[in-house]
mmCIF file of the C-alpha atoms, coordinates in Angstrom:
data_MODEL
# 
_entry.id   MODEL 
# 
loop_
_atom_site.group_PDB 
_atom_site.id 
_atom_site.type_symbol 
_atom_site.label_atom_id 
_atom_site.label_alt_id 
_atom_site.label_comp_id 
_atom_site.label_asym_id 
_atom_site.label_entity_id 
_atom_site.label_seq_id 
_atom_site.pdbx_PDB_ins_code 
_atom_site.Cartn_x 
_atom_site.Cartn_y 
_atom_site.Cartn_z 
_atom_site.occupancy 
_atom_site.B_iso_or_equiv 
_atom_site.pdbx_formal_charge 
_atom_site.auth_seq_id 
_atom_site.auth_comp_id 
_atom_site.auth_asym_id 
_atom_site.auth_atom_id 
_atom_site.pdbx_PDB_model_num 
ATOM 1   C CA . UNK A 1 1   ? 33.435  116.214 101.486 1.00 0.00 ? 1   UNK A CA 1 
ATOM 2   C CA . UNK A 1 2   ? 34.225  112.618 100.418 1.00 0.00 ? 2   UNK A CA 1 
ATOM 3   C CA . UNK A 1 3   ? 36.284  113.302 97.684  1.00 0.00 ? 3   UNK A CA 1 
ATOM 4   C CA . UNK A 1 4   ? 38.216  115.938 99.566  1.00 0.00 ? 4   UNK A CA 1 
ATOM 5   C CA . UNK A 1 5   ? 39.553  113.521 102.083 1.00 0.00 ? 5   UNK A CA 1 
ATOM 6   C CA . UNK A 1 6   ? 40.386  110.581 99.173  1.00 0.00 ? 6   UNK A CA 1 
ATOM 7   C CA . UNK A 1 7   ? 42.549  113.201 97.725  1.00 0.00 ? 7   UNK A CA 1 
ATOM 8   C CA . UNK A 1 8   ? 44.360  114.096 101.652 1.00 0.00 ? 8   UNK A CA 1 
ATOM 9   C CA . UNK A 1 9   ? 44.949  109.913 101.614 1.00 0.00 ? 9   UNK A CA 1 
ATOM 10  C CA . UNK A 1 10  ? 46.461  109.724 97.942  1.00 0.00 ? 10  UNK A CA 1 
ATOM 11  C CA . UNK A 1 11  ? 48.583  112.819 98.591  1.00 0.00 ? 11  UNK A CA 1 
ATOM 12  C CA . UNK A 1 12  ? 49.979  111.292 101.911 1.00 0.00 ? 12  UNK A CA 1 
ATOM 13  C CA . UNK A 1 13  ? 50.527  108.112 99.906  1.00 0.00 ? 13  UNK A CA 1 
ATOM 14  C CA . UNK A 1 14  ? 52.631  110.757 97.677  1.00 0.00 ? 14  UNK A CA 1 
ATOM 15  C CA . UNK A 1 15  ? 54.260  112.357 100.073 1.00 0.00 ? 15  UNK A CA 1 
ATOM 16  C CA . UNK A 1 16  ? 55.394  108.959 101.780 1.00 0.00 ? 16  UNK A CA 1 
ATOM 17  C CA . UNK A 1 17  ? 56.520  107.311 98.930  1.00 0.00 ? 17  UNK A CA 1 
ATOM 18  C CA . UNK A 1 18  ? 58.702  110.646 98.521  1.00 0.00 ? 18  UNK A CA 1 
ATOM 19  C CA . UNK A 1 19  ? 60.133  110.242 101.741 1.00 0.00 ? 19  UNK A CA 1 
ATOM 20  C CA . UNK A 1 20  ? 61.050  106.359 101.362 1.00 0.00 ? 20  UNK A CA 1 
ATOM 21  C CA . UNK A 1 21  ? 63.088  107.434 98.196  1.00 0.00 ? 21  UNK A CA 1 
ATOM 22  C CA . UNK A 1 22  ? 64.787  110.239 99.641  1.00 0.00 ? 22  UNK A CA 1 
ATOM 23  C CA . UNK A 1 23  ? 65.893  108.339 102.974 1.00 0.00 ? 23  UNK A CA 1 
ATOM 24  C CA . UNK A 1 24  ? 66.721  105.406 100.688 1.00 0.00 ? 24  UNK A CA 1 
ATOM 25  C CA . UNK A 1 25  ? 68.568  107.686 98.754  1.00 0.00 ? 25  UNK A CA 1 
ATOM 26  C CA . UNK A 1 26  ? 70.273  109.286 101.525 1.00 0.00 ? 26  UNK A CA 1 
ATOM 27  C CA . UNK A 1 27  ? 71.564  105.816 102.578 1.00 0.00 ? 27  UNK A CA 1 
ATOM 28  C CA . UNK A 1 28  ? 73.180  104.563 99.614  1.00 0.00 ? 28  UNK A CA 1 
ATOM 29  C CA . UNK A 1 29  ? 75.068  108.089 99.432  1.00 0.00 ? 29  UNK A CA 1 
ATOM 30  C CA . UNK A 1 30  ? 76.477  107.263 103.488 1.00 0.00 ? 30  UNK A CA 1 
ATOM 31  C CA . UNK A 1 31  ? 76.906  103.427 102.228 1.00 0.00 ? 31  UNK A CA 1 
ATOM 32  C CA . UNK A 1 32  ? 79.207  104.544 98.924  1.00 0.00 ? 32  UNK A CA 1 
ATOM 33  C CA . UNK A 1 33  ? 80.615  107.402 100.953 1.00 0.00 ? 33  UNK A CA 1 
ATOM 34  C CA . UNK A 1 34  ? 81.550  105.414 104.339 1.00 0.00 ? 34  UNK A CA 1 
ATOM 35  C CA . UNK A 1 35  ? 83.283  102.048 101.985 1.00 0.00 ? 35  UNK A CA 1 
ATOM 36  C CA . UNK A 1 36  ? 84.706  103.690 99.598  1.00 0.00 ? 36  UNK A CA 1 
ATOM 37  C CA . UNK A 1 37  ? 86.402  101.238 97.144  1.00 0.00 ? 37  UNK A CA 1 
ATOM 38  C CA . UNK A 1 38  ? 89.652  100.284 98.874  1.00 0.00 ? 38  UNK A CA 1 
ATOM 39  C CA . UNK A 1 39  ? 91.502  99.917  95.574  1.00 0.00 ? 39  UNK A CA 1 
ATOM 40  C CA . UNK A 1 40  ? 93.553  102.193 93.665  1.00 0.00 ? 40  UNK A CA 1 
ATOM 41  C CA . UNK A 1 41  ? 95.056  101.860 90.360  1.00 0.00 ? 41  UNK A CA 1 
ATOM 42  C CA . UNK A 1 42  ? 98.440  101.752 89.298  1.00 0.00 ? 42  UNK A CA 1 
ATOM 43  C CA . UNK A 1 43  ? 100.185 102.365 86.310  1.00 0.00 ? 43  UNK A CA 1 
ATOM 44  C CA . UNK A 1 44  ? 103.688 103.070 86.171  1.00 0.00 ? 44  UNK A CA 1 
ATOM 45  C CA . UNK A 1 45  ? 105.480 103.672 83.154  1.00 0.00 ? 45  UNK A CA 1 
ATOM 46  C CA . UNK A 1 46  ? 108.793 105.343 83.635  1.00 0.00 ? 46  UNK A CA 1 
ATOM 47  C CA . UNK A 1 47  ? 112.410 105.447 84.043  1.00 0.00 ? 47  UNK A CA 1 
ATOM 48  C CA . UNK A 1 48  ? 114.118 102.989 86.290  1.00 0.00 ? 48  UNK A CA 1 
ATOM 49  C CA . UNK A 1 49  ? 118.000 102.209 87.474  1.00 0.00 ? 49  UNK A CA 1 
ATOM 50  C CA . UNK A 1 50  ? 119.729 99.357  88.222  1.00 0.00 ? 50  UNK A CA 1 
ATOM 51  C CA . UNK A 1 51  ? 122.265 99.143  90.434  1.00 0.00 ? 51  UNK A CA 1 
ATOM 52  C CA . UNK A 1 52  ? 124.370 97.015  92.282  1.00 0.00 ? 52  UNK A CA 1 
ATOM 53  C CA . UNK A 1 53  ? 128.216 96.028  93.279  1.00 0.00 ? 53  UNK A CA 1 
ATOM 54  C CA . UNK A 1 54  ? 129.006 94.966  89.651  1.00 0.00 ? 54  UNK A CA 1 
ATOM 55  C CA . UNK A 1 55  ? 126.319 96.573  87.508  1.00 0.00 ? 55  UNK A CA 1 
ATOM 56  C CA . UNK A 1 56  ? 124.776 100.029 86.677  1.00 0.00 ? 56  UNK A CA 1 
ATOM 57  C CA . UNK A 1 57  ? 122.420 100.240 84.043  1.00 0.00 ? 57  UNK A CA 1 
ATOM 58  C CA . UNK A 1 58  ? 119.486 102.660 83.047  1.00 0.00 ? 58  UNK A CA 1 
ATOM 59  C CA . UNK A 1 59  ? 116.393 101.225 82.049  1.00 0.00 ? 59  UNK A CA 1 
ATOM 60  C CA . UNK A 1 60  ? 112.621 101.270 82.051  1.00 0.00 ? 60  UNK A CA 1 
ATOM 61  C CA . UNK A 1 61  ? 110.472 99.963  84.631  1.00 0.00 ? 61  UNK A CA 1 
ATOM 62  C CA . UNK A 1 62  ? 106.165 99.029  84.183  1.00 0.00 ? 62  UNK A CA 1 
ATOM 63  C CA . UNK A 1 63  ? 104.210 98.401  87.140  1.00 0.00 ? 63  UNK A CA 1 
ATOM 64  C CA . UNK A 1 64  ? 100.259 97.853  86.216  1.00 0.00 ? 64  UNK A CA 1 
ATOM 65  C CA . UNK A 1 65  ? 97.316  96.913  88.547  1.00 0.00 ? 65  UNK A CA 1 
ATOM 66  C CA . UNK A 1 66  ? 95.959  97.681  91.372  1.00 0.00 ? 66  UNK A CA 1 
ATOM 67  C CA . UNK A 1 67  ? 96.813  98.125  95.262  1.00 0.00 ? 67  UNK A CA 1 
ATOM 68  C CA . UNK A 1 68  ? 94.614  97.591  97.871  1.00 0.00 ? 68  UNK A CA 1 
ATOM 69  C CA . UNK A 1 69  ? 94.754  100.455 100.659 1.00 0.00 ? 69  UNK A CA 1 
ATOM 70  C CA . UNK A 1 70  ? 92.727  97.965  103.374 1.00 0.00 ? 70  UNK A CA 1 
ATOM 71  C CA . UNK A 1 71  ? 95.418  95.644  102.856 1.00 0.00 ? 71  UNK A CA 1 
ATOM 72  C CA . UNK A 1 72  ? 98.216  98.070  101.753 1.00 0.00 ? 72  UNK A CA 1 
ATOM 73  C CA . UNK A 1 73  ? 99.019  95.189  98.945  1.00 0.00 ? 73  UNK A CA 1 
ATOM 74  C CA . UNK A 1 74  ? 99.082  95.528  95.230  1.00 0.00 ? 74  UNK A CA 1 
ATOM 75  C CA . UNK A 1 75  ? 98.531  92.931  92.503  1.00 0.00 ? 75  UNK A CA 1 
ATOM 76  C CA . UNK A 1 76  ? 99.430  93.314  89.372  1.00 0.00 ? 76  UNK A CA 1 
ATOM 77  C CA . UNK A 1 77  ? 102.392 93.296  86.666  1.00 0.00 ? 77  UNK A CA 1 
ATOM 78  C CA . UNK A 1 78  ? 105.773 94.327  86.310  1.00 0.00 ? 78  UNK A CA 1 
ATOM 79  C CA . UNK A 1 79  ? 108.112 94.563  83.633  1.00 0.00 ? 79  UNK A CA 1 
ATOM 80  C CA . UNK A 1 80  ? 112.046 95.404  83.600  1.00 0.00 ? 80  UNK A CA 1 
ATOM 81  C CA . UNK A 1 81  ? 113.065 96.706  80.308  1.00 0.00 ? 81  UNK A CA 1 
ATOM 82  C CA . UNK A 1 82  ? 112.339 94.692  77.320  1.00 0.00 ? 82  UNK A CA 1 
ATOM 83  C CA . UNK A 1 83  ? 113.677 90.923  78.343  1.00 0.00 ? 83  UNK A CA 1 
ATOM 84  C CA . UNK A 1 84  ? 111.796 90.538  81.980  1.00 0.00 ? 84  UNK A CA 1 
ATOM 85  C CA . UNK A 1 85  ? 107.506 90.510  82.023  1.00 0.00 ? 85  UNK A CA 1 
ATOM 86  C CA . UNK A 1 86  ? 106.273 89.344  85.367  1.00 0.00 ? 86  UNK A CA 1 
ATOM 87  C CA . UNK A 1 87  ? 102.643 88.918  84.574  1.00 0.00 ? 87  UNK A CA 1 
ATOM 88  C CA . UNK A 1 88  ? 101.379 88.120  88.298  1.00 0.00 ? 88  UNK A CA 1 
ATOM 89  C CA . UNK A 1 89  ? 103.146 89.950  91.250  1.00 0.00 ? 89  UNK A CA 1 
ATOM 90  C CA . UNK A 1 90  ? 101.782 90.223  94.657  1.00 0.00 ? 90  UNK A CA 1 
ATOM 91  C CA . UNK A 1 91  ? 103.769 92.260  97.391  1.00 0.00 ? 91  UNK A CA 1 
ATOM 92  C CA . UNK A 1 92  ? 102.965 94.896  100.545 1.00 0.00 ? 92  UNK A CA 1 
ATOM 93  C CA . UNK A 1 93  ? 106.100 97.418  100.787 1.00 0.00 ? 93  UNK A CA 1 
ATOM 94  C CA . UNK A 1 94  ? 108.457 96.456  103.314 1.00 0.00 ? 94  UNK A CA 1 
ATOM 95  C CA . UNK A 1 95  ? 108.107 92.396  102.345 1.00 0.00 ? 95  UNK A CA 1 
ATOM 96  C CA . UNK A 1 96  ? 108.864 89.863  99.371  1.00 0.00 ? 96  UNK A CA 1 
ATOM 97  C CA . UNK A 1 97  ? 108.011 90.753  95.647  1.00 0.00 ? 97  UNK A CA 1 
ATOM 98  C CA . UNK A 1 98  ? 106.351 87.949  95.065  1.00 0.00 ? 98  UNK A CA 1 
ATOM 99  C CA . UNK A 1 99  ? 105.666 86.688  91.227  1.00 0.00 ? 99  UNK A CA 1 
ATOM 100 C CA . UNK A 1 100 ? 103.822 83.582  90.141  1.00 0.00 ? 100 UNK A CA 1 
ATOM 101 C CA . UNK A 1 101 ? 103.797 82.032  86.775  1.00 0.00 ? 101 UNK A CA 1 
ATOM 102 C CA . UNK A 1 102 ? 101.266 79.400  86.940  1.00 0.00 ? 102 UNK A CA 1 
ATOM 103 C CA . UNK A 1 103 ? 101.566 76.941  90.357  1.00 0.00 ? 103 UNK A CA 1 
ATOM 104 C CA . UNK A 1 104 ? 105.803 78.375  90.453  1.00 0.00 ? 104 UNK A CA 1 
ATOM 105 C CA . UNK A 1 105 ? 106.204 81.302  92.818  1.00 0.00 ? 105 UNK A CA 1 
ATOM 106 C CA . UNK A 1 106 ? 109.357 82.831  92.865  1.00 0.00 ? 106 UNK A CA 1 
ATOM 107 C CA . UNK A 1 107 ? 110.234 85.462  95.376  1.00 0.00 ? 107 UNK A CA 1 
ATOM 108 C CA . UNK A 1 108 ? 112.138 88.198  93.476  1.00 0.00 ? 108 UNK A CA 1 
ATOM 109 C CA . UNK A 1 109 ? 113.580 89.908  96.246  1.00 0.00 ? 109 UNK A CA 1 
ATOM 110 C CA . UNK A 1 110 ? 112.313 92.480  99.168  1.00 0.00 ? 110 UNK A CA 1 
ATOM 111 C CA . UNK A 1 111 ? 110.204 95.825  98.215  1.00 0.00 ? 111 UNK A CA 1 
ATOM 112 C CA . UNK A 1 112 ? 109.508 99.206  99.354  1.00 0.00 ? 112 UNK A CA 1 
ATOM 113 C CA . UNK A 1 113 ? 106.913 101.033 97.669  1.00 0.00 ? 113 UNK A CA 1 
ATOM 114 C CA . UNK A 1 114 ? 104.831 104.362 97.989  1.00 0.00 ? 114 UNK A CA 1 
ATOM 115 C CA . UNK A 1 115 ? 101.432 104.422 96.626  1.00 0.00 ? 115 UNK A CA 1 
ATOM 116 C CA . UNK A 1 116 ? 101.198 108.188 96.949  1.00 0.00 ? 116 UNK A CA 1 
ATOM 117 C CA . UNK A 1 117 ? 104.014 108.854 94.616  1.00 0.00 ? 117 UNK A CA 1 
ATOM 118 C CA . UNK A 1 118 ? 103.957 105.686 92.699  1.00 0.00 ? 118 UNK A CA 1 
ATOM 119 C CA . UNK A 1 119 ? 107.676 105.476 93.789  1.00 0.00 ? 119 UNK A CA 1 
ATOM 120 C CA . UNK A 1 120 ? 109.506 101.580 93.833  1.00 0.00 ? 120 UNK A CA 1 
ATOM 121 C CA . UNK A 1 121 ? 112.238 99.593  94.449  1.00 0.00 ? 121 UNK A CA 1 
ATOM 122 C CA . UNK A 1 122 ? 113.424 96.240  95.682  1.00 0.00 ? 122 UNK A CA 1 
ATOM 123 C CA . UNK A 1 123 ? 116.392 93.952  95.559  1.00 0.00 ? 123 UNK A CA 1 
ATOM 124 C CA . UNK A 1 124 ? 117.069 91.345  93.339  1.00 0.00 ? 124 UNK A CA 1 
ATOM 125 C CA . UNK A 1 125 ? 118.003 87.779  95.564  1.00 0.00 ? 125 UNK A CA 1 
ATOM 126 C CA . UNK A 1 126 ? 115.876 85.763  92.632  1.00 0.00 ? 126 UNK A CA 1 
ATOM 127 C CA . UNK A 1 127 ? 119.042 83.842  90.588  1.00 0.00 ? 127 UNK A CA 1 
ATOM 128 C CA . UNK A 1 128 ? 117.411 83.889  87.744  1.00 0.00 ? 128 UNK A CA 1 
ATOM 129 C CA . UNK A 1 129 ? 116.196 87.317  87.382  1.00 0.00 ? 129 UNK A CA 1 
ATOM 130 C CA . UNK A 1 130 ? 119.777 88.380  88.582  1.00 0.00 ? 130 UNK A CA 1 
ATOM 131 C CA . UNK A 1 131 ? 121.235 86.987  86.005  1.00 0.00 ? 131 UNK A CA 1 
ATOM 132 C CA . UNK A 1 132 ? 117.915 87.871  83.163  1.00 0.00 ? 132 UNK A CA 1 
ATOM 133 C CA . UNK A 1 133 ? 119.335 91.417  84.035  1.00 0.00 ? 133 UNK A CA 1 
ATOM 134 C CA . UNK A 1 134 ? 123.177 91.054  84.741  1.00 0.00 ? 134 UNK A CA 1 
ATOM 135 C CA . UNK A 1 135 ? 124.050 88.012  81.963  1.00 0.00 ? 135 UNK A CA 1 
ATOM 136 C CA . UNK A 1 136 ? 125.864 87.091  85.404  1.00 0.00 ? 136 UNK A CA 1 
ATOM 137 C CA . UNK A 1 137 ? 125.351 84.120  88.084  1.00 0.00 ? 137 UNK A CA 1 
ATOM 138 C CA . UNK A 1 138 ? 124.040 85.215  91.074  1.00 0.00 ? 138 UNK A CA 1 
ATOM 139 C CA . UNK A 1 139 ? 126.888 84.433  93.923  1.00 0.00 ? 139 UNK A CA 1 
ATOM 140 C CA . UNK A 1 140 ? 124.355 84.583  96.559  1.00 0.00 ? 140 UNK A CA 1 
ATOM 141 C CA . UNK A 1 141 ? 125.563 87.953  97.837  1.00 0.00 ? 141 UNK A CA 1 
ATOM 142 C CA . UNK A 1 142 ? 125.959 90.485  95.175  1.00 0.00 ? 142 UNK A CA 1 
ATOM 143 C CA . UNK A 1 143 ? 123.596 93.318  95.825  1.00 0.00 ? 143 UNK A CA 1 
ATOM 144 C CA . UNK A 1 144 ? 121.290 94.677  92.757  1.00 0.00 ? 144 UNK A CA 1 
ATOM 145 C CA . UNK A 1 145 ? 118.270 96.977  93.403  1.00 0.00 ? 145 UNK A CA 1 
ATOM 146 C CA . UNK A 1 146 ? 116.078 98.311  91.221  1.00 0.00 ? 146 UNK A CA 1 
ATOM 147 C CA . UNK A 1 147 ? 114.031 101.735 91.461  1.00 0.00 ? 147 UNK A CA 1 
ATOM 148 C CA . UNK A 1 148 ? 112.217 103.872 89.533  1.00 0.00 ? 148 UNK A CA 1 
ATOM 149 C CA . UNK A 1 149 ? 111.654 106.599 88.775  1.00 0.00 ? 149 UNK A CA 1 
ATOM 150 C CA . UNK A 1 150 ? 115.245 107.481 88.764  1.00 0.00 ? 150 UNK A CA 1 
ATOM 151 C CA . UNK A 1 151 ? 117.646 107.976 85.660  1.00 0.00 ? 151 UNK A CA 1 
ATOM 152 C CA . UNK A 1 152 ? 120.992 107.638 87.355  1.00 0.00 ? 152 UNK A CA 1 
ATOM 153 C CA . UNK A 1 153 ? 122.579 105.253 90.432  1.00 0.00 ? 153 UNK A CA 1 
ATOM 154 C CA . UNK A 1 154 ? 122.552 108.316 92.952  1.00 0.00 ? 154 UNK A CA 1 
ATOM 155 C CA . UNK A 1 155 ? 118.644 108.556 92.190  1.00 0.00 ? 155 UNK A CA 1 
ATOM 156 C CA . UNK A 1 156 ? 117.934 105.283 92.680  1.00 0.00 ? 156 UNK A CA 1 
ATOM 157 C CA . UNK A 1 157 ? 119.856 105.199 95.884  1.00 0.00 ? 157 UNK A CA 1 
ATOM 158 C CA . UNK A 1 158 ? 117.768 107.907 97.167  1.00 0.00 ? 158 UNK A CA 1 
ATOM 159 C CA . UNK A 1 159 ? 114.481 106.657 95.812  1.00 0.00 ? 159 UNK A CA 1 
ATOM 160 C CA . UNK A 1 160 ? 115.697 103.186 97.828  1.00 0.00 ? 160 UNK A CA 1 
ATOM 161 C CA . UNK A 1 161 ? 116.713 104.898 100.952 1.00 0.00 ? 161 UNK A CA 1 
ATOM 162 C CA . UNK A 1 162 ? 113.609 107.195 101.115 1.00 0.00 ? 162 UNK A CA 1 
ATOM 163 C CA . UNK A 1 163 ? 111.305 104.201 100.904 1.00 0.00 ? 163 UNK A CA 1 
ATOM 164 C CA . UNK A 1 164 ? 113.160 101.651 102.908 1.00 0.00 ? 164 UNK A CA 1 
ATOM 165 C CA . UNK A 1 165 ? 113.254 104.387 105.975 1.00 0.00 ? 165 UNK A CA 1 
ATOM 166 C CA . UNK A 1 166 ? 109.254 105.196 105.253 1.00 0.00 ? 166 UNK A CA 1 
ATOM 167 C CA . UNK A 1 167 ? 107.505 103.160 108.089 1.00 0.00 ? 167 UNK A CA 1 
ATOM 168 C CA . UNK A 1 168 ? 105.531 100.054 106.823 1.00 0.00 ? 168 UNK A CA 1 
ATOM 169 C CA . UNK A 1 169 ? 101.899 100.429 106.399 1.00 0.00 ? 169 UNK A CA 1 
ATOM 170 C CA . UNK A 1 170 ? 101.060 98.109  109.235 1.00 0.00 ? 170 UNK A CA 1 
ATOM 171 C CA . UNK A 1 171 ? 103.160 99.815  111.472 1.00 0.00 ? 171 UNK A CA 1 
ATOM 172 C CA . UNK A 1 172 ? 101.920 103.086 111.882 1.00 0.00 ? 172 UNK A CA 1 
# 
């Protein structure tokens, strides 16, 4: 009778140590489940249009990194046909493309994006990027906006329009 109720103890001890891995189990499932990772990739590779008052110009347009939907920012790289590679770019739709190249930031010009359909575009204010993509001086008032993915100026208008009249993130 002894040895019947050893055996009960070590198959509790079982059948508790069972239970401890299931509920720990069950737990990291609600954990990864209720914070999912708040970051999504992005890698755009695609046809882009520039347009403006004096300039019209297909071209191709690489955005690379990753946006945060907590913060509905994204961090990354963009790159403007084959003469313009921003390597560090920071920006939330609605606010200042931001890029940095070492302790220099330079604020390219205001953004709209959609991380849903990967859609962009933003003005060009930056002097030197105006005129990296024009061969022109900037006069300070000239418009030129970017957006992809569009292949002519009346797709990149839309593209522009669409996203500038999407509300910002923070405001819904």
């Amino acid at each position: 009778m002894l040895s019947s109720s050893v055996g009960f103890k070590e198959g509790g001890s079982i059948l508790k140590t069972v239970l401890t891995l299931l509920f720990i189990s069950l737990f990291i499932v609600l954990l990864l489940v209720a914070c999912p990772d708040p970051y999504q990739k992005v890698n755009v590779d695609g046809s882009a249009f520039i347009y403006g008052d004096h300039f019209n110009e297909k071209t191709t347009l690489t955005l690379k990194g990753n946006y945060n939907k907590k913060e509905y920012s994204f961090q990354g790289s963009l790159t403007i046909g084959d003469n313009i590679k921003l390597e560090h770019v920071l920006f939330a739709s609605g606010y200042s493309l931001i890029s940095y190249v070492r302790a220099e930031r330079t604020s390219v010009g205001q953004v709209f994006f959609d991380p849903k359909s990967l859609r962009v575009s933003f003005e060009v204010t930056d002097p030197e990027i105006y005129k990296l993509i024009t061969y022109q001086e900037y006069d300070g008032k000239s418009k030129l906006v970017v957006s992809s993915p569009a292949v002519n100026r009346d797709e990149a208008q839309r593209v522009n329009e669409e996203l500038e009249q999407m509300k910002a993130p923070f405001d819904k």
